[in-house]
N, C-alpha and C positions, 0 to 999 in steps of 0.2 A: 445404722449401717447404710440404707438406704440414703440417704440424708447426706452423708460423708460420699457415697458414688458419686451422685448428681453434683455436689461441690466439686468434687474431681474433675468431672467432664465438665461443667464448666468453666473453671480453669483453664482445662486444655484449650477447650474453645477459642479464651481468652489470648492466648501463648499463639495459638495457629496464626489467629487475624494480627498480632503484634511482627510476627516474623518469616510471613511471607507477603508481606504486601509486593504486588508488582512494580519492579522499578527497573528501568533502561541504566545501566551501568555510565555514566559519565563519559565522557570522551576524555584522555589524561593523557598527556604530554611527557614523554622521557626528555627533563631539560638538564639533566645531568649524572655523570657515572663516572664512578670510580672506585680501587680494588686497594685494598691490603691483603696482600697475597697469603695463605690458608699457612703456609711453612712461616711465620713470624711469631718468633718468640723476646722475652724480657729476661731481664738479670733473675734470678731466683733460684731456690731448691729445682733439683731434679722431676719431674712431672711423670703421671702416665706410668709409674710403675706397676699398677693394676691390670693397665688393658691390655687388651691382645692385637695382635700388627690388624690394618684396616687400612682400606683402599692407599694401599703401598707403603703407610709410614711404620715403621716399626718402633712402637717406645720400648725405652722409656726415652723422655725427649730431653734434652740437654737445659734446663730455664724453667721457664713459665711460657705457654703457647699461649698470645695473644688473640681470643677467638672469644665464642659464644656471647656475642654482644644482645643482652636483651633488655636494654634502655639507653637512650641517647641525650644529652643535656647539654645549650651553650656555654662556652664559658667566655668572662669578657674582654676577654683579649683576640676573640674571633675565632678562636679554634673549637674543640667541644670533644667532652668527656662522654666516654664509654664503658657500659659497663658487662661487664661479663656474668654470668651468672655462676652454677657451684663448680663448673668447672665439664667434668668427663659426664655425668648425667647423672650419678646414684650416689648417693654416701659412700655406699662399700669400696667408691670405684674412684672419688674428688679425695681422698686425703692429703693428699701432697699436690694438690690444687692452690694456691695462696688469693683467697678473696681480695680483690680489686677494683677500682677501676682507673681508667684509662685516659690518659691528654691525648688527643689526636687532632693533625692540620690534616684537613680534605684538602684539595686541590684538583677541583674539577676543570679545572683548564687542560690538566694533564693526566687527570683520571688517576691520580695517586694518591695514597694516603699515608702520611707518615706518624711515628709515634714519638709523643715527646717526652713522655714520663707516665707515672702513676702515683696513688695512694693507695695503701695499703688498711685491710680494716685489721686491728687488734683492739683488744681485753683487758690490758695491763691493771686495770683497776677490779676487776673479774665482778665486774655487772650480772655475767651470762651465770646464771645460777643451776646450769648442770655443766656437765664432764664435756670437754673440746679435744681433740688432738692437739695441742699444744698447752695444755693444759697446766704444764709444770715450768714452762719457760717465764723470764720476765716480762718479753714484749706478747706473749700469748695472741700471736699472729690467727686470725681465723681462715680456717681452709671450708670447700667445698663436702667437708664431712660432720661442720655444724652447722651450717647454715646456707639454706639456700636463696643467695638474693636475684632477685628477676627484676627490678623496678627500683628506680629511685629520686629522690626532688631531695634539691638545695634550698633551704630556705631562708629569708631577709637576715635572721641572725646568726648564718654564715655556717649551721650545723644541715647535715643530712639525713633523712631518711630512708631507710630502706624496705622494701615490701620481701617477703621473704618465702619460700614455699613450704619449707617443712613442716612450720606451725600447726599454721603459718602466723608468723609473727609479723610486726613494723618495729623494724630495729634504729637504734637513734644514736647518730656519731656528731662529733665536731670536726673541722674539717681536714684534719689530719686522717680523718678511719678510725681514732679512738671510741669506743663504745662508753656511752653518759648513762647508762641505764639499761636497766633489765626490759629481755624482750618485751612485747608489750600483745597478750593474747587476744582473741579474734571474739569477739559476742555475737549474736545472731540475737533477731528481733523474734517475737513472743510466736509471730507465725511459723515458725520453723522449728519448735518447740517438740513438736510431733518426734522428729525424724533427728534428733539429737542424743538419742542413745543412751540419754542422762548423765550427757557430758556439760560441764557449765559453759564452754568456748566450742570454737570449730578448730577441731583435732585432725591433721590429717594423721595416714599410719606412719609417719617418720617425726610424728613432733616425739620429741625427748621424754615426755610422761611416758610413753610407752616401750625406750628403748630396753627395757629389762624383761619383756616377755620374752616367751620361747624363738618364735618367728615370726617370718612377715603376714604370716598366716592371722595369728595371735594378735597381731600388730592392726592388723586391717579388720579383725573385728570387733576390736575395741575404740577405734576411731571412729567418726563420723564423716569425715571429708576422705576423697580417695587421694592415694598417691597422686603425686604430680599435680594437683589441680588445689594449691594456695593461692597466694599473690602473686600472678606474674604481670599484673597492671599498678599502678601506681598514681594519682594524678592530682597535680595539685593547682588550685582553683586561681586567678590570676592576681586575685584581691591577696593571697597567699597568705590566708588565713585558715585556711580547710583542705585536710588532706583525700581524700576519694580513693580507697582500695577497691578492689574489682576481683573476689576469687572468679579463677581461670573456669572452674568447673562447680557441678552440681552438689549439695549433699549426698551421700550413696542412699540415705532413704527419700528421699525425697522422690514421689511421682510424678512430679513434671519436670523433666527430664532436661527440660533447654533453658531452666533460668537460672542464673549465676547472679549470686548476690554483692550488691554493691551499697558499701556505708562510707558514712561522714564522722570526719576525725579531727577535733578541736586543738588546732594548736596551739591555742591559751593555756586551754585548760589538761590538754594531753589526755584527754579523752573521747570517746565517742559517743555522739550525741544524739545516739539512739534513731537519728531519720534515715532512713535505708529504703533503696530500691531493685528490683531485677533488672537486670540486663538479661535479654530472649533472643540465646544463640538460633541462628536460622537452621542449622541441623544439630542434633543432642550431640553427635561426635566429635562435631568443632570445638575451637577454646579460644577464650578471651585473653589475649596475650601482651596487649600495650593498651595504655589511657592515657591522652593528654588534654588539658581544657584549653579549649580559646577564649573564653570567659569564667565567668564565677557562676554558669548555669549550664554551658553548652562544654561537650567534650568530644573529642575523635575517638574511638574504638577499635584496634584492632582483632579483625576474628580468622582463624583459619581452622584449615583441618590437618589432618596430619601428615598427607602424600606430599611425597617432592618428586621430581623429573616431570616421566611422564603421568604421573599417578596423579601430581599435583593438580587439583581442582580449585577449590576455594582461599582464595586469600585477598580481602576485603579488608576495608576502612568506611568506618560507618559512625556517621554524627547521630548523639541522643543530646537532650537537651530536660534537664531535671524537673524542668515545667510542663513536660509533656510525657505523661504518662496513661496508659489503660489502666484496666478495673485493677486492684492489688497491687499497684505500684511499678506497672509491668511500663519501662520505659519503650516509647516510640524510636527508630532507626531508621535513619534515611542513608542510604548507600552514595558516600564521595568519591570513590576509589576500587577498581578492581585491579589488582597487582597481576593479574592474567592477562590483560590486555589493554597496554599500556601503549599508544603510536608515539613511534621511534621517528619524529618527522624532521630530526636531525641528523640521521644517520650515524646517534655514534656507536652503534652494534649493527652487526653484519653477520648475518645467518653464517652457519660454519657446519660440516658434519660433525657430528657426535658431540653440538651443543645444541643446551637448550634451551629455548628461548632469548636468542639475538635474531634480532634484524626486524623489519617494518613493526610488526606487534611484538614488542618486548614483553617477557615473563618473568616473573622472581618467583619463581619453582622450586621453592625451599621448603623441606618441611616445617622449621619454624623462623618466623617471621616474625620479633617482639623488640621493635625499637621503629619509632612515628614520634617527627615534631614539626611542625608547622613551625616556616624558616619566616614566611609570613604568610599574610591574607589570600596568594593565590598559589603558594610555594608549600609541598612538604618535603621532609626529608625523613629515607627511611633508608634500614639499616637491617642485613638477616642474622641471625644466629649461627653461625655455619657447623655448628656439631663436632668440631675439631677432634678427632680426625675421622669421626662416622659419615657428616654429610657428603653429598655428591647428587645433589639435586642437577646442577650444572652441567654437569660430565661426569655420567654416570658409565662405571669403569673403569675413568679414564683419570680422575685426580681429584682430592677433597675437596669442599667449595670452599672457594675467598671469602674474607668477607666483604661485601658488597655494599655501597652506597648509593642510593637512585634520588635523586631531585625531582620531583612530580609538581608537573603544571598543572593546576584545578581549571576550569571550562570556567569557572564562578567562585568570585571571594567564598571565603568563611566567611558565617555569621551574615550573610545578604539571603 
């Protein structure tokens, strides 16, 4: 017992020096912005028949609302695909959500953003080996009440992956959204072993094994990952042979509170290849919400916390690099980006009342923030989630938030 304390604190130890090291925030440049306005919907089923009216909209909404973008991907025709995650925020509440994602032309000349289409994900071949809402249909369309996707990469032979929350699973399409296979469950390496509840996977309380108990009560003691905190990272390595998941959050038994685990996923061989590392949130409240690589070692990280407006505190972009790690695997972070104070040294925001964050230090004051891709070496491009129709980090009050695109100038390439 004695034995296992002293390993604990030093751990901690370990975790404190990996995720607070002192670092001066970067100087970053707003070299571009522009809005798809929070009211934009698509052709579809009815939406929103769950929720209750919120910052003025009242559904149900007419379509499908265009929103919750929580990954971004080019496509090569110059435009770039978005993807929305399960839709309203909870199973009980996304069923008539239709899982997608999104063609959209930015146009930062004129700060517009238009849409050009979508794909649809469906089941037709019924891979998904429990009960869906559409369950009895031919095209077995998936909604935001089976599956939650936050994360997703295309890869060379033209099919997609998708990182998912409720598992949390890595789901695998061709490039229509047709599903090629049963979900594909989440392993943890032998050190985590402790704190897995004698489950064989990492279970959060919404993976489908557990949809038959009484409640969410029931549900969340039988699991070992917490609600909300799956796959909301995704990242695939540039050699694009290696896939990089990132759960968002900690195991519930787990005693070190700030490390979220991060594995390697063999695209050959469509398995995982047992090497895994932490990622050491700077505060245990935050969460790991977007991964992209800029090599086949080094990767961006997006972390936040949960405040938006004025609440909003932490919203950071931090490079780790797989070669550099502390004692247990614990990856090093150097801080590229703080999306709290961003100079606007182009003037295209201009302080206004009852908004927040426009004008000289620009802010993206969203509570979640999970879409980052490096356009190039000294260029990212990021994208919010806007909560449709909950958020109002923005204008709070006063109107749901857009969703928002910002172009960030880095002080210093990637990878220098």
């Amino acid at each position: 017992m004695i034995r296992r304390y002293f390993q604990v604190v030093f751990l901690l130890i370990v975790f404190s020096v990996s995720i607070t090291q002192a670092q001066d925030a970067p100087i970053v440049t707003l070299e571009g912005y522009a809005v798809l306005p929070a009211d934009t919907f698509a052709e579809g089923p009815d939406s929103g028949t769950a929720l209750n009216p919120s910052n003025g909209r009242a559904p149900p909404f007419t379509g499908q609302p265009v929103q919750g973008f929580s990954a971004i991907l080019p496509a090569e025709n110059g435009n770039w695909y978005v993807m929305p995650d399960n839709g309203f925020g909870m199973k009980g509440n996304s069923a008539d959500f239709i899982l997608r994602f999104y063609e959209v032309s930015i146009d930062f000349d004129r700060g517009s953003v238009e849409v050009i289409g979508f794909t649809q994900l469906s089941d037709p071949d019924k891979h998904i080996p429990f009960p869906i809402v559409n369950n009895d249909t031919e095209d077995r369309l998936l909604t935001g009440a089976d599956i939650d996707i936050e994360s997703f990469r295309m890869t060379a032979d033209g099919t997609v992956w998708f990182g998912d929350e409720f598992g949390p699973f890595l789901l695998h399409t061709d490039a229509s959204g047709r599903v090629l296979e049963a979900p594909i469950s989440t392993p943890f390496p032998d050190v985590l072993d402790p704190y897995a509840r004698g489950l064989e996977f990492v279970q959060s309380a919404q993976n489908p094994a557990f949809s038959d108990l009484a409640d969410d009560a029931a549900r969340s003691a039988a699991a070992n990952q917490p609600t909300s905190r799956g796959f909301e990272s995704l990242a695939l390595n540039t050699s694009g042979t290696m896939l990089y998941p990132l759960l968002e959050g900690t195991m519930i038994d787990d005693p070190l509170r700030s490390r979220t685990l991060m594995q390697e996923f063999d695209l050959a061989t469509k398995r995982y290849t047992r090497r895994y590392w932490f990622y050491p949130l700077s505060e245990t409240s935050n969460a790991a919400t977007d991964m992209t690589a800029i090599s086949d070692h080094e990767f961006l990280v997006f972390e936040r916390d949960g405040g938006e407006g004025v609440s909003a505190r932490f919203k950071q972009i931090f490079m780790i690099d797989l070669n550099s790690t502390a004692p247990d695997n614990v990856l090093r972070k150097t801080l590229i980006a703080d999306l709290m104070a961003i100079h606007d040294v182009n003037g295209l925001t201009t302080a206004q009342e009852g908004v927040i964050g426009y004008g000289e230090i620009f802010q993206f004051p969203f509570s979640t923030v999970e879409a980052i891709y490096p356009v190039d070496a000294d260029t990212l491009l990021v994208a919010n989630d806007n909560n449709y129709p909950f958020g109002a980090g923005r204008r709070p009050g006063i109107a749901p938030d857009d969703n928002e695109f910002i172009l960030l100038g880095l002080p210093q390439p990637l990878g220098e």
